[in-house]
VEXDREN-2710 file (C-alpha; in Angstrom, 1 decimal):
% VEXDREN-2710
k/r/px/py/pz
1/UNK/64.3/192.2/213.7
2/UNK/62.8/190.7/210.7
3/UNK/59.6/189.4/210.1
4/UNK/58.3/187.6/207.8
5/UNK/54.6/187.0/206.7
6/UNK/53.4/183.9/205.0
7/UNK/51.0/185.4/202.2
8/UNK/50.5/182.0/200.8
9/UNK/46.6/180.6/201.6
10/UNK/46.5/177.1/203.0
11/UNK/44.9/176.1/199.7
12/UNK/48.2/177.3/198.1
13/UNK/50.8/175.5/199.8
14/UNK/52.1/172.5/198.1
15/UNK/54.4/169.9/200.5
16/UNK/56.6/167.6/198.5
17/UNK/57.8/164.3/200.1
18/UNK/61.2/163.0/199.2
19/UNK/59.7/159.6/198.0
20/UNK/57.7/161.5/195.2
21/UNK/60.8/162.9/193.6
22/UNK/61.2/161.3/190.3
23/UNK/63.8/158.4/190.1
24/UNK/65.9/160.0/187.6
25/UNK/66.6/162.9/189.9
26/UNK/67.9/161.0/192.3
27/UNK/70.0/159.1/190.6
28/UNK/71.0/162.1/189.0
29/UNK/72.4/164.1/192.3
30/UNK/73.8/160.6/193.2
31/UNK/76.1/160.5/190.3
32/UNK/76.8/164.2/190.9
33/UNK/78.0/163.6/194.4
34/UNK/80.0/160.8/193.4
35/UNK/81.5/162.4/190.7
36/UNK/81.9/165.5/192.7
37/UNK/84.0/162.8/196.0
38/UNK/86.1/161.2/193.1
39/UNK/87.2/164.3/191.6
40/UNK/88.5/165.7/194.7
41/UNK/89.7/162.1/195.8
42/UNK/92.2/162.4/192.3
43/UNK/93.1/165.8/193.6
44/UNK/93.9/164.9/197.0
45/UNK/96.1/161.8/195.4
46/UNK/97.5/164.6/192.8
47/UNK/98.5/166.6/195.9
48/UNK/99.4/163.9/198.1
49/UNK/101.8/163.0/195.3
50/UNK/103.6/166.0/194.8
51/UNK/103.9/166.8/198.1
52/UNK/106.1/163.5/198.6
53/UNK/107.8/164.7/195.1
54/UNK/109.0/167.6/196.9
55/UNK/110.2/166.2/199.8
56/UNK/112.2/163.2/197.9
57/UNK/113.8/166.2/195.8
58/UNK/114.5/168.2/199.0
59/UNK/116.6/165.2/200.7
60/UNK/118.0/164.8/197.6
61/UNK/119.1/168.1/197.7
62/UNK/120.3/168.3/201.0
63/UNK/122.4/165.0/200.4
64/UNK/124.0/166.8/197.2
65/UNK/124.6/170.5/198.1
66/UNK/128.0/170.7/199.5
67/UNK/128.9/168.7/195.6
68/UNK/127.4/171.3/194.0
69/UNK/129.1/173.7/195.7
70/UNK/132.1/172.5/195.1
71/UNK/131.1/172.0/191.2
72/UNK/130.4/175.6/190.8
73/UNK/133.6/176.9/192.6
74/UNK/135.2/174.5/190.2
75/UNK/133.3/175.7/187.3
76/UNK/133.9/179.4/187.9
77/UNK/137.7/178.5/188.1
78/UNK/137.5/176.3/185.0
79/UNK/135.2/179.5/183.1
80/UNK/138.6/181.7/184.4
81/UNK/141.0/179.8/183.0
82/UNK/139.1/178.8/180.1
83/UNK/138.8/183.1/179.2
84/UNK/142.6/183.2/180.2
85/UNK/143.4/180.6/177.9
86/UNK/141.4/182.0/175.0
87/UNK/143.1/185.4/175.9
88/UNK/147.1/183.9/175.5
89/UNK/145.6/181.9/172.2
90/UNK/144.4/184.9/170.8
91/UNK/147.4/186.9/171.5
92/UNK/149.3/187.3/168.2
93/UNK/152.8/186.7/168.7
94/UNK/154.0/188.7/165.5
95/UNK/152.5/191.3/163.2
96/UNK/153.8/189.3/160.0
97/UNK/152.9/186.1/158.7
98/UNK/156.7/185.0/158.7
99/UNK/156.3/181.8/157.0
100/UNK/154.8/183.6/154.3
101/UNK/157.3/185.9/154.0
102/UNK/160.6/183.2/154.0
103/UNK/158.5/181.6/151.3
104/UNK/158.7/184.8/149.1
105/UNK/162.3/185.2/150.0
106/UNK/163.1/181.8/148.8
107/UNK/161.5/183.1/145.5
108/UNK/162.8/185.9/145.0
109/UNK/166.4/184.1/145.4
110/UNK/168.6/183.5/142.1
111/UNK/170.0/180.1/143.4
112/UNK/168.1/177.4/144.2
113/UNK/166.0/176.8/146.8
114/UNK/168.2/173.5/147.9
115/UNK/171.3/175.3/147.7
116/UNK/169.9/178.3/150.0
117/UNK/170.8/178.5/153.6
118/UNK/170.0/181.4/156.1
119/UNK/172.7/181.6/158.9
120/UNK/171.0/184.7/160.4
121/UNK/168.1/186.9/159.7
122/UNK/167.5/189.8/161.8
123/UNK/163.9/191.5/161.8
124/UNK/163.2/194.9/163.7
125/UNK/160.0/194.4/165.1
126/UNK/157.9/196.0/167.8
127/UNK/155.8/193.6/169.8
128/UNK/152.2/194.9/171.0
129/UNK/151.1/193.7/174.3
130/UNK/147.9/192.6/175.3
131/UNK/147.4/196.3/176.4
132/UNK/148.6/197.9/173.2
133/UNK/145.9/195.4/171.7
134/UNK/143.0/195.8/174.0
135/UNK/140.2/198.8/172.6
136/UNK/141.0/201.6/174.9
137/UNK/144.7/201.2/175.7
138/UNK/144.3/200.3/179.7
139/UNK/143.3/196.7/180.4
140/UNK/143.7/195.6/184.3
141/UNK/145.5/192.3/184.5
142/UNK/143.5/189.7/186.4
143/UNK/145.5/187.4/188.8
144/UNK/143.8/183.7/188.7
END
């Protein structure tokens, strides 16, 4: 238990009344505490406001989430066939540049160009697949 001991004489002890507190003081600590109410007033707002934010973006939500389900099934299809696409584009269909090469035959010809005419032309050549082209040789084919 504590005790405590007043070592102060009577002669000593100085009361202050509330009325005999400078003006200014007052006023100041009354601005404080006002300042103080409206700054957590704008924070309670702030809060108030956000909270209402989240729950107009949650309905939202919850009105829109089967679409966007279905968006992203259809986007993962359309990122498939998008790759698959880019695949068979970038699958070269001959070795040669052929065009090229009927033009230099054309050249190289002693008639002219008019009077030439190819009935057949015949080229020996060994088509690489898309696993023949791949780095590494083996490629698993992907069903979509």
């Amino acid at each position: 238990m504590n005790h405590y001991i007043n070592l102060l004489e009577s002669s000593e002890i100085k009361y202050h009344a509330p009325a005999a507190v400078p003006p200014v003081f007052k006023i100041g600590a009354l601005a404080a505490l006002l300042l103080i109410l409206a700054v957590m007033g704008m924070r309670f707002n702030s809060l108030r406001a956000t909270a209402a934010e989240g729950e107009r973006i949650d309905s939202t939500w919850k009105n829109i989430e089967e679409d966007v389900e279905a968006a992203k099934a259809l986007n993962k299809k359309s990122l498939r066939l998008g790759r698959a696409l880019d695949t068979l584009e970038g699958w070269p269909t001959s070795q040669h540049d052929w065009p090229e090469i009927l033009d230099y035959l054309v050249e190289q010809s002693p008639v002219n160009a008019e009077d030439i005419q190819f009935t057949r032309i015949f080229f020996d050549e060994k088509m690489d697949g898309l696993r023949d082209l791949a780095p590494g040789g083996g490629m698993e084919i992907i069903s979509l």
